[in-house]
N, C-alpha and C positions, 0 to 999 in steps of 0.2 A: 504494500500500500504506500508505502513512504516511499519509494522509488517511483512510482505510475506517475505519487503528488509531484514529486519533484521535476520530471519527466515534463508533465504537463505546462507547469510553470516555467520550463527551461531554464532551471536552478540548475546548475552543476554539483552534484554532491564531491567532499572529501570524506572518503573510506579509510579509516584506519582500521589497518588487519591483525592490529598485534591481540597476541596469542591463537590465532589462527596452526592451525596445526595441518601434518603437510600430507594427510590424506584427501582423499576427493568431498567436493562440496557444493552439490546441487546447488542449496540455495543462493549462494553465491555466484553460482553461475547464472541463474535467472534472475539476480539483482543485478547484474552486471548487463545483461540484455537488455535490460526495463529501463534504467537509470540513464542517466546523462554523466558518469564519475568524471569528474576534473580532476582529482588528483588521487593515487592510490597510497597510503603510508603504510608500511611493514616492515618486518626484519626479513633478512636472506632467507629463514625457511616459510616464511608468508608467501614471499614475492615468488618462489618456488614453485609452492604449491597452488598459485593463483597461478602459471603458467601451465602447472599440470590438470589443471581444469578446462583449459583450451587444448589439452593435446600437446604442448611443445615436450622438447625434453628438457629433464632439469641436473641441475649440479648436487653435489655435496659440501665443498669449499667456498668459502668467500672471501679469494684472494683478491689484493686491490683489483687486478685484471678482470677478474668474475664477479667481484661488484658492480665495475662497470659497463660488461656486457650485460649483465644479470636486468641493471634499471633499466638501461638502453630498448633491450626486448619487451619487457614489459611495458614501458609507454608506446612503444610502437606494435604491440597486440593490442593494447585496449584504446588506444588511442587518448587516453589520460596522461597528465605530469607524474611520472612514479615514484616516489620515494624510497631508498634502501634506509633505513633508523638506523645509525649505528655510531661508533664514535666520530666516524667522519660520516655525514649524510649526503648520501649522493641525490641529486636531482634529476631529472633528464623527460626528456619532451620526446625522444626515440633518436633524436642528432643531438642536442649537443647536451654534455654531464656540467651540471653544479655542486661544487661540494664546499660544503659548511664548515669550518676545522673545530668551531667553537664544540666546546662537550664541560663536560663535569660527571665526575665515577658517579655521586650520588644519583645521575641519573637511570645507571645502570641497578640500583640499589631499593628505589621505591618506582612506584605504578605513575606511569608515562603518558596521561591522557591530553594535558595540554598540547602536546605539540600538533596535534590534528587542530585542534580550537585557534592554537596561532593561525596555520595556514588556510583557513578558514576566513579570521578576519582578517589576515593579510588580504586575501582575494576578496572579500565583499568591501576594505574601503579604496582595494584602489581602483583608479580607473579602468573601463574594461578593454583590456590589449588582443593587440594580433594574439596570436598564436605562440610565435615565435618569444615572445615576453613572456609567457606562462611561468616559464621554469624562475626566473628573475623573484617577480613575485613571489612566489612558492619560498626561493631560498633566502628571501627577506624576513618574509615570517619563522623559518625556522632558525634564522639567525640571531633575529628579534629574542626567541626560546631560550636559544642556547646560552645568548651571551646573560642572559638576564639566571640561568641553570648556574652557569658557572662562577656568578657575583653572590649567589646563595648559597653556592657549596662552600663557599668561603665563609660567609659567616653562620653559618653553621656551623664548619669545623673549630671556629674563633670562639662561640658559645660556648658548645657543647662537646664538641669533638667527632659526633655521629651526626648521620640519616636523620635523625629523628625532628630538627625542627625545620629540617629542608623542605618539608613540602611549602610550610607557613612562609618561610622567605623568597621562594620560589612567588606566591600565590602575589606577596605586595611586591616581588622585583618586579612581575611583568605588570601589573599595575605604574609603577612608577619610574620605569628605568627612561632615562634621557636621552631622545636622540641622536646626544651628541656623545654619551656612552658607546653606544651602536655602532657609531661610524669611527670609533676608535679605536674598540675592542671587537670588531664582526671580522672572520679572517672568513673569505668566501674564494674559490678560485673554481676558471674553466678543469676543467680535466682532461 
């Protein structure tokens, strides 16, 4: 139902697949029919097993080389911005990869739902681009994320020493963090 809505309104959804697991999955395959996805966020055995749901073959390894074949293929089967989540986040429109450097361990450590919500409002406030600007967008938002991830994993570890009041610093970084933070601390590169 949420896919038809969306469909109808020619909303682009962003799907984030994390914990998706790398057996077969109908439903997913008839969301992916229905829907309009703009952008697909997952880890290597997401984006895997979203590839083995169309039939391609898939890997075991996500060596930098197979990262970025890996996103490459996948924006260019579903014709969405794909995202690999990982410490480096690769981008990719099916030509050309964007990758994010920004990270923080804590993020590996507690549940990771923001970053689908960045890239989300990344693409509903900026203006609406070619094609070709997708991935741009997309890597704004998750850099927006990241860098705001890795100014909370720090005082966190300043506090406390743990995970534990990371998500709360996390929740007011990206509330608050400063444009001009962003563009001093975002490391983003072609690939």
């Amino acid at each position: 139902a949420i896919a038809a809505a969306a469909a109808a309104k020619g909303v682009p959804v962003v799907l984030d697949l994390a914990g998706m697991g790398p057996g077969p999955c109908p439903a997913l395959h008839c969301f992916l029919s229905t829907a309009k996805v703009g952008v697909l966020l997952g880890d290597s055995a997401a984006l895997q097993a979203l590839r083995a749901v169309a039939g391609a073959p898939t890997g075991q390894s996500t060596t930098e080389a197979t990262a970025l074949d890996l996103v490459r293929a996948v924006a260019s089967q579903t014709g969405a911005v794909a995202v690999l989540m990982d410490r480096v986040a690769h981008v990719s429109d099916g030509h050309q990869v964007l990758q994010v450097h920004n990270h923080h361990s804590f993020l590996d450590a507690v549940a990771d739902p923001p970053a689908a919500l960045m890239v989300a409002a990344s693409l509903a406030v900026l203006p609406p681009t070619p094609l070709d600007r997708r991935p741009a967008g997309v890597a704004a938002g998750l850099t927006y994320y990241k860098v705001a991830a890795e100014l909370s994993g720090r005082k966190a570890v300043q506090e406390s020493g743990g995970p534990g009041t990371f998500p709360a610093h996390l929740e007011d970084a990206l509330c608050l963090l400063p444009p001009q933070t962003l563009a001093v601390r975002g490391r983003v590169s072609a690939a």
